[in-house]
N, C-alpha and C positions, 0 to 999 in steps of 0.2 A: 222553534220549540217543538220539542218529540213526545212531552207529556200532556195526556189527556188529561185537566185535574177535573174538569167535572164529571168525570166516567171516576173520579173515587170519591165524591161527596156522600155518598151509601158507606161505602167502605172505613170514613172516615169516623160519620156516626154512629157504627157500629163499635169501632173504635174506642170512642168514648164511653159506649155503655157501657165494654169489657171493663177497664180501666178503671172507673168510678166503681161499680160492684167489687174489685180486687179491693182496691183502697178501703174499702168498706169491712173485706174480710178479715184484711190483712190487721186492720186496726184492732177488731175481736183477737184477733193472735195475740198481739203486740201484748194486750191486757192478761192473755192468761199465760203468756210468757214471764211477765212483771209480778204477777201472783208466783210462780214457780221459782224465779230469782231473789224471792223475798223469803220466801219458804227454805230455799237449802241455802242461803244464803252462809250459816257458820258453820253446816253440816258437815265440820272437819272430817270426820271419822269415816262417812259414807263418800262423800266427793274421793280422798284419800284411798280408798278399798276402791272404789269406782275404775279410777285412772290406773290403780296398779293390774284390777282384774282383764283392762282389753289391753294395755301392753305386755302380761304374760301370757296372753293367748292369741297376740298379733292379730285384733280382729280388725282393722282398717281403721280404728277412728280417726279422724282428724280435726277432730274439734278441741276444745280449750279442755287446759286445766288450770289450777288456781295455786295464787303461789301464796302469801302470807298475810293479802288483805280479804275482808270480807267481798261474796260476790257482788250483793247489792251496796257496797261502800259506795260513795263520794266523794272527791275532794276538789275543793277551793284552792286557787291556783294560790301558790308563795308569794312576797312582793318579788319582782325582779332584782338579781345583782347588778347592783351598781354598775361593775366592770366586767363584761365575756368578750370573747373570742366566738363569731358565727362565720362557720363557711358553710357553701353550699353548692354542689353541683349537678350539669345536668349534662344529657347527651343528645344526638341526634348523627344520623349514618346517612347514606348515599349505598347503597343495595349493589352488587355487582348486576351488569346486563349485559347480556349474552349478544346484543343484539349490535351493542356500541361500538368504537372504532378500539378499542381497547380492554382486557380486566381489567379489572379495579374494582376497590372498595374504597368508604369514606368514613372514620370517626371522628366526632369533631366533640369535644370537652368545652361548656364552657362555665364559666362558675365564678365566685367573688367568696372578698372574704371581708369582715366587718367589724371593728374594735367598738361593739357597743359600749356607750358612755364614754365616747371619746367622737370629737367632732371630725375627727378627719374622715372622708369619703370611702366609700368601699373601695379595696382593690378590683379592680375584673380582668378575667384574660380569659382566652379561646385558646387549645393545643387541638388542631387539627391533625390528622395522621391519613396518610393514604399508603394503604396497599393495592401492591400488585406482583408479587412473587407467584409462581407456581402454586406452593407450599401454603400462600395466603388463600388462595382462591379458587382452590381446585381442590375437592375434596379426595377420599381414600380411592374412589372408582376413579377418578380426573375426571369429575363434574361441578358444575361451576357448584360451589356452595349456596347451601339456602339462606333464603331472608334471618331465618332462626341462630343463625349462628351467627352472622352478623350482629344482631341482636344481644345475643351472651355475650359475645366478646367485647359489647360498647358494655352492659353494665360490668364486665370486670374493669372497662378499661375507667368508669367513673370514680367504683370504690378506690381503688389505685391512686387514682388522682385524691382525693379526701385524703389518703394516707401520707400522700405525698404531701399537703396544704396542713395535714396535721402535726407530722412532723417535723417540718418547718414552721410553723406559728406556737409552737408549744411555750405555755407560760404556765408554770406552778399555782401562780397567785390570779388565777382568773378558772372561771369555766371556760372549755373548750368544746365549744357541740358544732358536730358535721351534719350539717343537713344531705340528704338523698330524695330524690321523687319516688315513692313506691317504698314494696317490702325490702327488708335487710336479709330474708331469705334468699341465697341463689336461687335463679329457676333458669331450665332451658329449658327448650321444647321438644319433641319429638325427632323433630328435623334434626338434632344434635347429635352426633354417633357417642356412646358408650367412652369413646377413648377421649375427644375430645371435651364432652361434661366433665370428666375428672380431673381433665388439666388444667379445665377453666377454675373449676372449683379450688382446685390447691391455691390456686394466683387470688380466689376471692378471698380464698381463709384465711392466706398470708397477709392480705390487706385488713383484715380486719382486727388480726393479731397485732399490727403498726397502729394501726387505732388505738387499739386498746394502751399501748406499750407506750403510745404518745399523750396519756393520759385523756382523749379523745373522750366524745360522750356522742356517740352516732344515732343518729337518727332517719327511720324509712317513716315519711309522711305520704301517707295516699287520703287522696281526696274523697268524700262521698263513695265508702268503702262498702263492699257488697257482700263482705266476708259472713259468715255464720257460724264460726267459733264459739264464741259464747253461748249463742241457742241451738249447737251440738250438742254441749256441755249439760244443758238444761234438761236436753232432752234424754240424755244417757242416765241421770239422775233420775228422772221417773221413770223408768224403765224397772218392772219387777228384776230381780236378778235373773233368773232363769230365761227372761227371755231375751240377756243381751247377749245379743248373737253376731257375725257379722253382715247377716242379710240384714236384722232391726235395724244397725247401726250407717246402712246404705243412705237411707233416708229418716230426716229429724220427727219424721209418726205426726202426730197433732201440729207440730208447730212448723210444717212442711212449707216455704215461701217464704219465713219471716226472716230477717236477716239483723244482724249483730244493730245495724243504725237504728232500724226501727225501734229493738226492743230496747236501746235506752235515749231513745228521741225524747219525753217523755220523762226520763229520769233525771237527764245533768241539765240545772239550771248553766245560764251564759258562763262560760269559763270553767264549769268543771267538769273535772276529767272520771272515771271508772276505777277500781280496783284492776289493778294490775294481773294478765292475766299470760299462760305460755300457750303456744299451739305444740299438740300431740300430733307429731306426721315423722313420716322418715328422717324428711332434710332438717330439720331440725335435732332429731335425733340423733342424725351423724353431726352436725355442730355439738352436742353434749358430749359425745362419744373423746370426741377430738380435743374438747377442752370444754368444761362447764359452765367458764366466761364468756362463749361464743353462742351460746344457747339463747334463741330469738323469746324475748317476752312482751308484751301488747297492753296497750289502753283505750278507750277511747276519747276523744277530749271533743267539746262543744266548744268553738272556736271564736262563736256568734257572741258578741256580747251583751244583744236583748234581742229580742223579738224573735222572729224563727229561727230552730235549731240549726246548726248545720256541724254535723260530726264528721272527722277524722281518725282514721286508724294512726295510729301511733307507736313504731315498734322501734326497741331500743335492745339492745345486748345485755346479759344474766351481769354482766359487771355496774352496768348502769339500772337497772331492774334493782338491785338489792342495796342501791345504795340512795336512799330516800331524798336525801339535798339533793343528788344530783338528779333523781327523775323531776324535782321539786323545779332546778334550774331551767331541764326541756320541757317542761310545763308552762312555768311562766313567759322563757322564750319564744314560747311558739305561742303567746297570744301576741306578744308583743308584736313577734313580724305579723299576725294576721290582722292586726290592725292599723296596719299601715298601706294597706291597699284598697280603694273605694271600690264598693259594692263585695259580690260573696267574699266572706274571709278565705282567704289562701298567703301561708310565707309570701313575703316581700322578698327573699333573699331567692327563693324558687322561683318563681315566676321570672327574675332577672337572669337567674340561669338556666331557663328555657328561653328566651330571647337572645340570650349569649349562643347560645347553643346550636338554636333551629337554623338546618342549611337548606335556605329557598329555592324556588321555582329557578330564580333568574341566577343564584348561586351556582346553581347545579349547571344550568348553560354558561356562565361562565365560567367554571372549572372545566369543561368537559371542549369549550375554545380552544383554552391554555394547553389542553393534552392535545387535541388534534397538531397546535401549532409547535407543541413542543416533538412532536412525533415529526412536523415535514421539518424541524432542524435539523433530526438525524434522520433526511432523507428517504425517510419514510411516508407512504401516504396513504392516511387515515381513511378507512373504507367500515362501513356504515349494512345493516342488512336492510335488504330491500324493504323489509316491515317497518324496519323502524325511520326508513327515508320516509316513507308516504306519511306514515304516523307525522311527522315532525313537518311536511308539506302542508298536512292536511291543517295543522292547528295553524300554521303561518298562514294560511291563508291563499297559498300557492297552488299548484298545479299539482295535479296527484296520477298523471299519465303512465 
């Protein structure tokens, strides 16, 4: 053992002081946040001039705007339909290494689908993919590609999949809802070149255009979500006019730390969900641009159905946003599956396709067997860099000479 822990027993309870003082501030926020959301709550006219004034003068906001329910609304989940159609998927990669007897990359898909109100079992299946082409793995310099693009190209490679599950399960006479883990915004990172975001991006739109086309009802569920959307929104609202600027709008002013959970922790009793809300950012922007049904809209839903809160971000597509039964359907569905799992609420149908999904420790060593062995079929012999010999000695337990 290499950690001192009683050289941080000081450090620890200091710890706690920070901690319990924030919670403390945080909660004075939360309240004058809940006064402020109750205040402009039907302020059509002013929210509406609001949102129009920072996207003609392109000042950065990226906080919410509101679509046709009250801010501070509520609602009570619908009974559940009798008869849906749930699928759901998730992903997980294997990283190229520079160091290993070979490139390579790993996506591996795994996901089910579920005829609620019908007793037969879920479907499940895994689509594994490995690359290893040039073109796959070597970027525009011919350097191995970063973890980041890896990454983008597992969530195009999920939504795909959904579209594919959706348009093969499509039934008129039932709901169809796609679960996803996370937002239905693309995002890629930094590490992404310019050329390749935009190829990803066409492949994500295309799939969500099959969504839609397959009469689909898509859903990004993120867990104990950190977002501040809505208390952007709040905050741009008290803002004299003159002083929204894009440096004011950098930071939320008074309500600086509180985050979208906090400020309706407090507000939806178990099972209910927020007034429906959109986020003002580019990437969604180019979604409106591109087509208005592809436009990302948001709720929050308390998922808990007594005792402590526990919120979810909730985002669906401008086709399913405007069409009330059917937000009505991923409302009640998604208590349904979160109550079907002991202890914190979370989808039953997600959590199965992250366990579908997830490629382990000992996955990972034996895939990475299979290529050395497949490499000395074609007479080939698999050679290793000195770092990652000893690395790989040192954890067996072996000799590290």
């Amino acid at each position: 053992m290499t950690l001192e822990f009683e050289r941080l027993i000081e450090q620890l309870d200091e710890m706690g002081r920070e901690v319990a003082t924030r919670a403390r501030r945080l909660g004075e926020l939360a309240e004058y946040g809940r006064e402020l959301l109750s205040r402009f709550s039907e302020e059509w006219e002013l929210i509406n001039a609001r949102i129009a004034l920072v996207r003609s003068r392109n000042l950065g906001y990226r906080g919410a705007g509101a679509l046709d329910e009250p801010l501070a609304s509520t609602f009570e989940a619908p009974e559940p339909p009798s008869e849906a159609t749930l699928m759901a998927v998730d992903g997980s990669q294997v990283y190229p290494d520079r160091h290993g007897p070979v490139l390579y990359y790993l996506i591996n898909v795994g996901g089910l689908v579920l005829r609620h109100g019908s007793p037969a079992p879920p479907e499940q299946f895994t689509d594994p993919r490995l690359f290893y082409g040039q073109g796959d793995v070597l970027d525009e310099g011919h350097q191995v590609i970063a973890s980041g693009v890896v990454s983008a190209r597992r969530s195009v490679a999920e939504i795909e999949k959904l579209a594919e599950l959706a348009t093969s399960h499509r039934d008129g006479n039932r709901p169809l809802i796609a679960l996803a883990d996370g937002p239905l915004l693309f995002w890629a990172g930094a590490e992404v070149s310019d050329k390749e975001r935009k190829r990803l991006l066409e492949r994500y739109l295309a799939a969500m255009e099959r969504l839609r086309d397959a009469g689909a009802l898509p859903v990004g569920y993120t867990d104990r979500p950190r977002s501040r959307f809505v208390v952007s929104l709040l905050h741009l609202l008290s803002l004299p006019e003159d002083e929204i600027t894009a440096n004011a709008l950098t930071t939320n002013g008074r309500l600086e730390g509180l985050s979208d959970r906090l400020l309706f922790n407090n507000v939806l009793g178990p099972g209910m969900r927020t007034a429906l809300f959109v986020q003002q950012s580019p990437a969604n922007k180019s979604y409106r641009l591109r087509n208005g049904d592809l436009e990302i809209a948001f709720f929050y839903v308390n998922v808990s159905r007594s005792g402590k809160p526990w919120l979810a971000r909730v985002e669906v597509p401008m086709w399913v946003a405007m069409d009330k039964e059917a937000v009505g359907h991923v409302h009640s569905m998604l208590l349904t599956q979160c109550g079907q799992l002991g202890g914190r609420p979370y989808p039953y149908l997600l959590a199965r396709a992250d366990e579908l999904a997830v490629v382990g420790r000992h996955e990972k060593r034996e895939l990475e067997n299979l290529i050395e062995l497949t490499l000395r079929r074609y007479k080939l012999e698999p050679e290793r860099s000195a770092k990652d010999e000893k690395k790989r000695a040192a954890r067996a337990g072996g000799p590290i000479a």
